[in-house]
PAGUVO-207154 format. One line per 10 residues: their letters; for each residue x, y, z of C-alpha. Coordinates in Angstrom, 2 decimals, padded with zeros to 5 digits. Layout:
residues N
A = X Y Z; ...
***
This chain:
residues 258
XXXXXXXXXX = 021.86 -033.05 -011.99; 023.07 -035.71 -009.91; 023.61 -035.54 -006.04; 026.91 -035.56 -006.13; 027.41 -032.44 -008.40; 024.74 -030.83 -005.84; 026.72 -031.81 -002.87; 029.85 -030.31 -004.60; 028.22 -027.04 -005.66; 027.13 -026.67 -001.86
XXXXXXXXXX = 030.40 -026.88 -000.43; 032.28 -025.18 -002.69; 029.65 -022.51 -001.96; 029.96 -023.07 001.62; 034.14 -023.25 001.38; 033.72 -019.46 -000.60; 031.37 -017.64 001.85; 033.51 -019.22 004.78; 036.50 -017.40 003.23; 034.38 -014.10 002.42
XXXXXXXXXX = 033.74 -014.40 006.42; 037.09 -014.16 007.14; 038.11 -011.49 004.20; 035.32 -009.10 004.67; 033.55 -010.13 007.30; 029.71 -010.79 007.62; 028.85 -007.67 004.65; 030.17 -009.92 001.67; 027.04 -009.81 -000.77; 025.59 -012.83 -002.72
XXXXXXXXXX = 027.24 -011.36 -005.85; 030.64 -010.93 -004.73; 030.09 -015.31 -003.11; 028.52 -016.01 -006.83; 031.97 -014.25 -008.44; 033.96 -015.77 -005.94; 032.49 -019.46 -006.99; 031.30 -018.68 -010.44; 028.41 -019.95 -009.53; 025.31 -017.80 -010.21
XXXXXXXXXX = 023.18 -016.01 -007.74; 019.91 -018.20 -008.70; 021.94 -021.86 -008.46; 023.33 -020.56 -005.14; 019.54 -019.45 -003.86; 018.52 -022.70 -005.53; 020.78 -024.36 -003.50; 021.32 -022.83 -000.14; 018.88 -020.16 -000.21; 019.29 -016.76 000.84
XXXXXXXXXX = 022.35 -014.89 002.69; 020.52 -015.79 006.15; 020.47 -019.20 005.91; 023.28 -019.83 004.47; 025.27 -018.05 007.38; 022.83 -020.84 009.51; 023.77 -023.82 007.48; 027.53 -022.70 007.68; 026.87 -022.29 012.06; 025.36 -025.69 011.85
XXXXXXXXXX = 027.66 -027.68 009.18; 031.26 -025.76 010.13; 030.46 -024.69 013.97; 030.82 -020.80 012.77; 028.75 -019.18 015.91; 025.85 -017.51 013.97; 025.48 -014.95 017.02; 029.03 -013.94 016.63; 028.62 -012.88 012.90; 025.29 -011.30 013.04
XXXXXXXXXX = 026.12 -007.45 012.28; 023.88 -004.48 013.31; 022.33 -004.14 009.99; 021.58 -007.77 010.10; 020.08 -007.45 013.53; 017.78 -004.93 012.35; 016.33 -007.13 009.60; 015.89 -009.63 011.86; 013.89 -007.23 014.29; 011.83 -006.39 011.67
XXXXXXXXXX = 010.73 -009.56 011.11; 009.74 -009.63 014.29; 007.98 -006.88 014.60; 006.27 -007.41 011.10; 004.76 -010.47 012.31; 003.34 -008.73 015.16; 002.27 -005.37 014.00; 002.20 -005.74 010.70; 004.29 -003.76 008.23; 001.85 -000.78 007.56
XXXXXXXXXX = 001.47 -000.63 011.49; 005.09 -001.13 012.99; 007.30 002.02 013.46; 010.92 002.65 013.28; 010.71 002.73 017.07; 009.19 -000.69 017.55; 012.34 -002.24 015.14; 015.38 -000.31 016.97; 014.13 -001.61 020.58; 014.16 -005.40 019.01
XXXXXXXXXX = 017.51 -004.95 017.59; 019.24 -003.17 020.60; 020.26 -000.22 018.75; 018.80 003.44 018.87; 016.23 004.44 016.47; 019.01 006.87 014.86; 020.68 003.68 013.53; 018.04 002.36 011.69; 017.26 005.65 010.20; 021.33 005.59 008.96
XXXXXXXXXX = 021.35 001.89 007.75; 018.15 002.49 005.87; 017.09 006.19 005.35; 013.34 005.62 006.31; 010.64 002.84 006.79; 009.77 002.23 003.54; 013.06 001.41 002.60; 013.72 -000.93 005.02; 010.23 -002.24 004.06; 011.78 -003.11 000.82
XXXXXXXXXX = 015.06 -004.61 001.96; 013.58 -006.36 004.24; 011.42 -007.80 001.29; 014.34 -008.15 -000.80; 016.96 -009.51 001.19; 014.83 -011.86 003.98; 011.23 -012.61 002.08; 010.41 -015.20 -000.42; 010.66 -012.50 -002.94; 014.28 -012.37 -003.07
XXXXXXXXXX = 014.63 -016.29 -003.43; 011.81 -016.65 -006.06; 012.92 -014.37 -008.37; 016.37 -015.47 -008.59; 015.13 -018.88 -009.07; 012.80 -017.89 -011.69; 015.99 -016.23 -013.59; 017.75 -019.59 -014.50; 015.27 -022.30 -015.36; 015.33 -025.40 -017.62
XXXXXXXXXX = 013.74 -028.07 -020.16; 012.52 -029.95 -017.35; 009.33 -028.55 -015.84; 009.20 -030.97 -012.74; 012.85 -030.14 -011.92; 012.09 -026.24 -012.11; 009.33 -026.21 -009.84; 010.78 -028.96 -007.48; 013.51 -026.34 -007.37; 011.09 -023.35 -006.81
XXXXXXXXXX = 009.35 -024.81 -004.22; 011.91 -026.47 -002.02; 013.49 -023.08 -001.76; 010.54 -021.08 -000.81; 008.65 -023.38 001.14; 011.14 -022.63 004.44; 011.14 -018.67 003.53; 006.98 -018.85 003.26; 007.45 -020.47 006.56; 009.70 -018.54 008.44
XXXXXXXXXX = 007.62 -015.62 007.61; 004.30 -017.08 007.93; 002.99 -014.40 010.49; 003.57 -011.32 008.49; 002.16 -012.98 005.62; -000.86 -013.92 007.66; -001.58 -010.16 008.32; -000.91 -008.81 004.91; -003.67 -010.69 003.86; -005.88 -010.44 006.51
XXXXXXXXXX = -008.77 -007.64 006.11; -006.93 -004.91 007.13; -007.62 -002.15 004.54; -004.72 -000.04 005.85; -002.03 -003.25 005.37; -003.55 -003.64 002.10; -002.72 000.09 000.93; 000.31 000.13 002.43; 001.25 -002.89 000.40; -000.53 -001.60 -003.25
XXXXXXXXXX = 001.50 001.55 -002.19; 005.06 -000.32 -002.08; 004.06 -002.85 -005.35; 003.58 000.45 -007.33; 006.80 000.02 -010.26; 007.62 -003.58 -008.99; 006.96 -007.06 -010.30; 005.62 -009.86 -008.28; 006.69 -013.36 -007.55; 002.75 -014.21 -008.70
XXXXXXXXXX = 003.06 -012.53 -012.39; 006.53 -014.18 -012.99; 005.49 -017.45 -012.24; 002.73 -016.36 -014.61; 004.87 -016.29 -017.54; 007.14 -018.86 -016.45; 003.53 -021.07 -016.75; 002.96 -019.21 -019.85; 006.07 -020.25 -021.52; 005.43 -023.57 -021.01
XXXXXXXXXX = 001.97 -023.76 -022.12; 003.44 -022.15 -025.63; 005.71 -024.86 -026.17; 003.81 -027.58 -025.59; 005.38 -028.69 -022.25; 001.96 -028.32 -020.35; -001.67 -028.52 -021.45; -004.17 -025.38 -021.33; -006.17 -026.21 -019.06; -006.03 -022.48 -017.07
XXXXXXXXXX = -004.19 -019.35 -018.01; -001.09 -018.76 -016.53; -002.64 -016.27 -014.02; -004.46 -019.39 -012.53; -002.03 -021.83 -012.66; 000.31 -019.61 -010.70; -002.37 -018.86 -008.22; -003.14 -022.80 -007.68; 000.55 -023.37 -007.03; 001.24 -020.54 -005.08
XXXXXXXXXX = -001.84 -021.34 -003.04; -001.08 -024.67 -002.62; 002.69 -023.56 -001.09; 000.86 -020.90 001.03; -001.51 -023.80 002.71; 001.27 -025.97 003.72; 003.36 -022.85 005.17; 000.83 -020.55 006.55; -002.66 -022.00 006.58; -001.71 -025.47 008.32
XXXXXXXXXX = 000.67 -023.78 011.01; -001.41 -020.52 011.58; -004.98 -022.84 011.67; -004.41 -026.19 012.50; -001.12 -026.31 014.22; 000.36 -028.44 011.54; 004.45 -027.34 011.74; 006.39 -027.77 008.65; 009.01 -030.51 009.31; 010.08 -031.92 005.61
XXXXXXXXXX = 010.08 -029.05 003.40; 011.83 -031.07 000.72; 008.80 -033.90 000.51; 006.14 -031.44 000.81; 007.97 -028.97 -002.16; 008.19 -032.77 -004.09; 004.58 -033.36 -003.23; 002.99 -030.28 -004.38; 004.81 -030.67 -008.03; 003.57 -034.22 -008.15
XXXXXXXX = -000.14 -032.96 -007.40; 000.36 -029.76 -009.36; 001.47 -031.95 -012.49; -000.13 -034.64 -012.46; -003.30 -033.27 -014.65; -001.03 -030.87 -016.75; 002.10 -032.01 -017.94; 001.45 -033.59 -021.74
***
């Protein structure tokens, strides 16, 4: 895809959830901007990411004031983050979230009926999660362009949430049950990548020279060191997600493709 069509299918994005804005106000969902562009949800998170930084680009690109838009439920996800990244998510209470978002505890318990389910939207709606999957929805022929894709989108999310990612794999038994407890019934980023790998192996496209399992791990790793190991341990901020997400397919690649 050239840059051009990219450009265009960011704007006309950007044009669509600028008009949602206005209609609905900051609660339009990613499906109602992908049937307002008829563009679909994984080309938009390809492109723009997810609902959070695309209301960022559109403060920074079309002066919308970010603060102004930012609703309560918004404000609690946000909190959480915060308070994720300190506490952890097993650890941090419902308490701890309402105080960071200015609200009383008794509007966190409406928006989201109970930790664990703010857990998970939190997971779906502000994590890597959310952007990975829908990426992993609408791949194509072309291996390097997939993963360029992939990575470029996640590499900023991995980053932004660096901290809480930090403690959940930390040695902390009771953040490690906590998060067995909440995978129960749900698939992981890691295991579609898997068969995303898998695929490609099967038709030739890559050599087998792992399984699947491991080549998912090495790239997954190798997008966790950039975003969490060299901030968190050497003090290395991320500055060019776009060359490092280009970098990390050439070095991923470079002994597999046929």
């Amino acid at each position: 895809m050239s840059y051009q069509k990219i450009d265009s299918i960011i704007d006309q994005v950007l044009q669509a959830a600028e008009t949602l804005l206005h209609e609905v106000g900051e609660a339009f969902t990613m499906e109602e901007l992908a049937s307002k562009t008829n563009i679909s949800r994984a080309t938009i998170y390809r492109r723009v990411g997810n609902k959070e930084m695309l209301l960022k680009r559109l403060a920074q690109t079309r002066g919308i004031a970010f603060e102004e838009l930012t609703d309560v439920r918004t404000r609690i996800l946000q909190a959480a983050r915060e308070v994720f990244g300190k506490h952890g998510l097993s650890s941090s209470t419902m308490e701890q979230i309402a105080n960071g978002a200015g609200v009383g505890v008794a509007t966190v318990y409406r928006h989201f009926g109970d930790k664990d389910n703010l857990v998970w939207t939190f997971i779906d709606e502000m994590s890597p999660r959310a952007i990975a999957h829908n990426l992993l929805l609408e791949t194509s022929d072309d291996i390097t362009s997939d993963l360029k894709n992939f990575a470029i989108a996640v590499i900023p999310s991995f980053y932004e949430n660096r901290d809480i990612m930090r403690l959940i794999l930390a040695n902390n038994e009771s953040e490690k049950a906590y998060i067995e407890y909440l995978r129960k019934g749900s698939d992981r980023v890691f295991d579609r990548l898997a068969n995303y790998f898998k695929t490609q192996v099967k038709t030739g496209k890559l050599r087998s020279l792992a399984k699947p399992q491991e080549l998912s791990l090495i790239f997954l790793g190798m997008i966790f060191s950039f975003t969490v190991i060299a901030p968190v341990n050497y003090g290395m901020n991320l500055k060019d997600p776009e060359r490092i997400g280009n970098l990390i397919v050439q070095i991923f690649l470079d002994g597999l493709k046929t």
